[in-house]
C-alpha positions in Angstrom: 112.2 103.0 122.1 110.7 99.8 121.5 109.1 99.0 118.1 105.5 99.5 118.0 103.3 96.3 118.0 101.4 97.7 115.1 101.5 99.6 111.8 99.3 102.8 110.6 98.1 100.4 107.7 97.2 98.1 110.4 94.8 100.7 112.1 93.4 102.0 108.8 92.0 98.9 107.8 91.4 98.4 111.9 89.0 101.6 111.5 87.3 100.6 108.2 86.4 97.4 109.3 84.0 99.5 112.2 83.5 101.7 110.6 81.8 99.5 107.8 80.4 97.0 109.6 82.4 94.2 107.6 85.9 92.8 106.7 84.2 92.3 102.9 82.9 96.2 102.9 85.8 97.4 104.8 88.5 95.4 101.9 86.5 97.1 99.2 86.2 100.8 100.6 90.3 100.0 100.4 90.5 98.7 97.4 92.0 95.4 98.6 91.5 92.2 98.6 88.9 90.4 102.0 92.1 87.5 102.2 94.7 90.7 102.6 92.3 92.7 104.9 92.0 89.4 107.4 95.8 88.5 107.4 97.0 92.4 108.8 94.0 91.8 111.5 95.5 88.4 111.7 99.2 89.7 111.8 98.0 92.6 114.6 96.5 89.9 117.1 100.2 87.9 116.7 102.1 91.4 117.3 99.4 92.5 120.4 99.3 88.6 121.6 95.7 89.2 122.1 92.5 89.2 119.8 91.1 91.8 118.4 87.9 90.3 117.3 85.4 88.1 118.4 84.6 85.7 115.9 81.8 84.0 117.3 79.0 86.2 115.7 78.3 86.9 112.3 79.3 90.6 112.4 83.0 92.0 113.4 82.5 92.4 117.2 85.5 93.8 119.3 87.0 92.5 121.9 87.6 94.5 124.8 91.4 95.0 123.6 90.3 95.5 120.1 87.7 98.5 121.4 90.8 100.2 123.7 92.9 100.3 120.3 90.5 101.4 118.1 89.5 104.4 120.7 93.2 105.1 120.0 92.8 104.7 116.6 91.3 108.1 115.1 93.4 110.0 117.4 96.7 108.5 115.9 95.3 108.5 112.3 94.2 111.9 112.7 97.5 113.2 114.3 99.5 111.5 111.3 96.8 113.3 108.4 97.8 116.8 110.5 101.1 116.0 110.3 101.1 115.8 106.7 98.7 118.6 105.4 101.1 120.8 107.6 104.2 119.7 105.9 101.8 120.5 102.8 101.0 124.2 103.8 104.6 124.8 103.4 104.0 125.2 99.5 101.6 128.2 100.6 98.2 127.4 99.2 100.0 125.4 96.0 98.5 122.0 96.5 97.0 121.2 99.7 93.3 119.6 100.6 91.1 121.9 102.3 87.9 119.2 104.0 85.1 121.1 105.2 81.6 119.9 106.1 78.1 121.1 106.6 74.6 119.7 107.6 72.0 118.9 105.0 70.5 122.3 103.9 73.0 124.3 104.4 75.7 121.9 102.6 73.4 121.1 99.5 72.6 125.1 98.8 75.1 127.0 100.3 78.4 125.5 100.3 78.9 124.4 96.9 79.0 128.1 96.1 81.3 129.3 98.7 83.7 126.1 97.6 83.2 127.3 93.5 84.4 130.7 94.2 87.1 129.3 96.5 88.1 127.4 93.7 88.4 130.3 91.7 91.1 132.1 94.0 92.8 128.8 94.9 92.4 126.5 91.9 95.8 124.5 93.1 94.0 123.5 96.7 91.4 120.5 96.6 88.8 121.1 98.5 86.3 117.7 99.6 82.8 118.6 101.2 81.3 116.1 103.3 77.6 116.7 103.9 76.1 114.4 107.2 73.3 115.4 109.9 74.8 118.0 112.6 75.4 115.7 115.0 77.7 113.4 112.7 79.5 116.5 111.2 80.1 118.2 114.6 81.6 114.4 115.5 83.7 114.7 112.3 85.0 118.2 113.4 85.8 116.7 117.0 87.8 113.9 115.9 90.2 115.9 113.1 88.1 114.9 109.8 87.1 117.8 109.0 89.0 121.4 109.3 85.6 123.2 109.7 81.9 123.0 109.2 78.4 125.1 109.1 75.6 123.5 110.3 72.4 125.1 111.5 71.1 122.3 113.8 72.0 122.0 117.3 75.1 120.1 118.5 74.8 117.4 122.0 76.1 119.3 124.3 79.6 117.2 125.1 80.6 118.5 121.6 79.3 122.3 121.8 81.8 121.8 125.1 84.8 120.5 122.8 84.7 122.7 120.0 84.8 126.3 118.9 81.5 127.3 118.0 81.1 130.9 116.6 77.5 132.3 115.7 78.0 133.1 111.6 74.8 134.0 110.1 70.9 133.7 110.2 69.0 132.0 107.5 65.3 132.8 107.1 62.6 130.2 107.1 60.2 131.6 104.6 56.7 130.9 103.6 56.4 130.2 100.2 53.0 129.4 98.0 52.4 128.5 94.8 52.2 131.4 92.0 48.4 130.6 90.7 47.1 130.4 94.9 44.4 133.1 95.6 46.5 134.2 98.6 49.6 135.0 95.6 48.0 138.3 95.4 49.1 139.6 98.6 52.6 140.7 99.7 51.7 140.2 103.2 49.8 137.7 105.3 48.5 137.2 108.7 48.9 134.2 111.3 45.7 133.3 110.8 46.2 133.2 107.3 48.5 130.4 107.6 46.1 128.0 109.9 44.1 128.2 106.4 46.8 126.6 104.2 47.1 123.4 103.3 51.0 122.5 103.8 53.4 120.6 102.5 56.3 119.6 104.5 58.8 116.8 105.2 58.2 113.3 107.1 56.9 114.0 110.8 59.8 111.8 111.9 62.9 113.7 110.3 65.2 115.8 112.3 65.2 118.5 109.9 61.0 118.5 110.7 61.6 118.8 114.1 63.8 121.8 113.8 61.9 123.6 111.8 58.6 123.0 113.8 60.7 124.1 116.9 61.7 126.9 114.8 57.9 128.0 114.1 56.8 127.2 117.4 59.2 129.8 119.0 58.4 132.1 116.6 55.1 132.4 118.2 53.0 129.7 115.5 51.1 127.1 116.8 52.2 124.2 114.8 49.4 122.2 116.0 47.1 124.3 113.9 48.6 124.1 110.8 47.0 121.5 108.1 49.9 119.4 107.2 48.3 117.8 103.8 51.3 115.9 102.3 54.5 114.8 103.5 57.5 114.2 101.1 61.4 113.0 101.6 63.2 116.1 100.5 63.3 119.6 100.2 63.9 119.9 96.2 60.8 117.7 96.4 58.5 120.0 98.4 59.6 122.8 95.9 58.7 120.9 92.9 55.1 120.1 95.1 54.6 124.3 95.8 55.1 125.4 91.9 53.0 122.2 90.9 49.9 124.1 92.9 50.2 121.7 95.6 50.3 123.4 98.6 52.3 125.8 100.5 55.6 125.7 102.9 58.4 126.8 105.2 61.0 126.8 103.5 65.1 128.4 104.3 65.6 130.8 102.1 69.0 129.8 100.5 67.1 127.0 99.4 64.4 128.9 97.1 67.2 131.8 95.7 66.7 130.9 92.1 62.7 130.2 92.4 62.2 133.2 93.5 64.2 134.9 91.1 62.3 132.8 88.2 58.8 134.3 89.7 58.3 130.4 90.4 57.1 130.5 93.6 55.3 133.5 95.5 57.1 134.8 99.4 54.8 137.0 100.6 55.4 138.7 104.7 53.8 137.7 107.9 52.8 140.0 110.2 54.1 140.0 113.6 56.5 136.6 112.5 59.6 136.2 111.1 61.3 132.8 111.8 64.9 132.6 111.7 67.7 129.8 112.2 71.2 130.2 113.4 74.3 128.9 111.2 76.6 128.2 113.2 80.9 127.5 112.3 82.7 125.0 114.0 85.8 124.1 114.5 88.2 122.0 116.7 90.9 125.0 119.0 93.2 122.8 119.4 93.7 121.1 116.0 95.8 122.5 113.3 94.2 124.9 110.9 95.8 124.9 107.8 96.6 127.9 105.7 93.6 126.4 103.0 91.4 126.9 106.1 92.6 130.4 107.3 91.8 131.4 103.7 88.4 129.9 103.6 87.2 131.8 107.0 89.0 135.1 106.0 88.1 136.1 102.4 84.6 133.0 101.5 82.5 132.8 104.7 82.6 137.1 104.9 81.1 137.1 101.7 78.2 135.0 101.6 77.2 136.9 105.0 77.1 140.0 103.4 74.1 142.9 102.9 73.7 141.2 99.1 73.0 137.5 100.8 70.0 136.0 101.4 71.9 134.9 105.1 72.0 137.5 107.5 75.2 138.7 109.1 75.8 137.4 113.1 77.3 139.9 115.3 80.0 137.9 117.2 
């Protein structure tokens, strides 16, 4: 077998430098220097004969050779990083990396406790969460970054075709209003309650608002109705708005646990609506799953579905 016209070094820095947009960001995401970065690049077009970038414009552009080996490039890298976490799993759960990833509610208040009491039955395993929008993770889990994710938004459909998607749990949307509000004396409220409110929610333009709107819409609300009086970045921000008296909101439920627990914040019922979103767990069939992974699914992800979660249990 001929020797390979390029090294896995090579196509680490290869991927960095697209992946950050520079040789200069991509040398200090790898700790090295932008001279040694530009001489492997250098040293690859010598051992291809052909160049990898075009150099014309002012950011790293590929050429059409440099784009076919870099759509190589995560597959090999990936392949190699499977390679050795299986070697790894050989010390049965002693050592190991466990990656896992999760979209932006979900991956702020619920994994970091499935991952704390992971940690508590497999302190030797290091486990990395990596929280992006759906569509990023779900890429992540396609191309062997990640060894599993929950995300509760919907995935393009090319992906939803590649990987394993299972159904794991629903998450309710709740209303929530603030403690001193004269509607705080009622455990239960009507629609037409709600086109009453004045709402706080998050910018008209995020993806996470457009979920949740579709979320309320097919629930039987119409969204147009309700006053939408302040717009804010975040969800720990629209929390902090509600117990200030500022308004109420839809809010998931995982996210107001320990509010509602303080007597912070007021979640009264609504008649003929209850507005749910589906978590979803995804994962690649054809990629190894480590034994860190296997032990994640089996004896965390039962847990926090459970009759004593605020998620509600899928039937798969």
């Amino acid at each position: 077998m001929a020797d390979l016209p390029f090294t896995l070094d090579q196509l680490r820095i290869l991927r960095a430098i697209i992946n950050e947009g520079s040789f200069k960001k991509a040398a200090d995401s790898l700790y090295v220097t932008q001279p040694a970065v530009s001489l492997q690049i250098q040293n690859l077009e010598k051992q291809l004969e052909v160049p990898i970038f075009d150099r014309g414009g002012r950011k790293a552009q590929l050429t059409e050779a440099g784009q076919l080996l870099f759509n190589h490039c995560d597959k090999i890298l990936s392949q190699c990083d499977e390679a050795c976490r299986a070697i790894d799993d050989l010390n049965n759960l002693k050592g190991g990396t466990l990656i896992i990833g999760a979209s932006q509610t979900t991956g702020t208040y619920l994994m970091p406790r499935m991952i704390g009491l992971f940690r508590k039955k497999y302190p030797d395993v290091n486990v990395q969460l990596q929280v992006h929008s759906t569509r990023r993770t779900g890429w992540s889990v396609a191309n062997g970054q990640l060894d599993l994710a929950i995300i509760g938004g919907e995935l393009p459909t090319e992906l939803g075709e590649l990987l394993r998607v299972i159904p794991y749990a629903s998450d309710e949307l709740a209303l929530v209003l603030p403690i001193k509000h004269h509607l705080s004396r009622h455990d239960e409220l009507t629609k037409e309650d709600l086109y009453r409110l004045g709402f706080i929610s998050l910018d008209s333009q995020s993806t996470t608002r457009k979920v949740l709107d579709k979320l309320l819409r097919h629930s039987g609300l119409d969204v147009q109705r309700l006053r939408i009086e302040m717009e804010l970045n975040s969800l720990e921000a629209i929390k902090n708005a509600v117990q200030s008296g500022l308004g109420a909101a839809f809010l998931p439920v995982i996210s107001i646990e320990r509010e509602l627990e303080a007597g912070s914040i007021h979640k009264p019922t609504i008649a003929d609506l209850e507005v749910k979103r589906e978590l979803k767990l995804i994962s690649h069939p054809s990629r190894y799953s480590s034994r860190a992974s296997q032990a994640f699914r089996q004896s965390i992800l039962p847990i926090f579905a459970s009759a004593d979660s605020p998620l509600k249990q899928r039937n798969n």
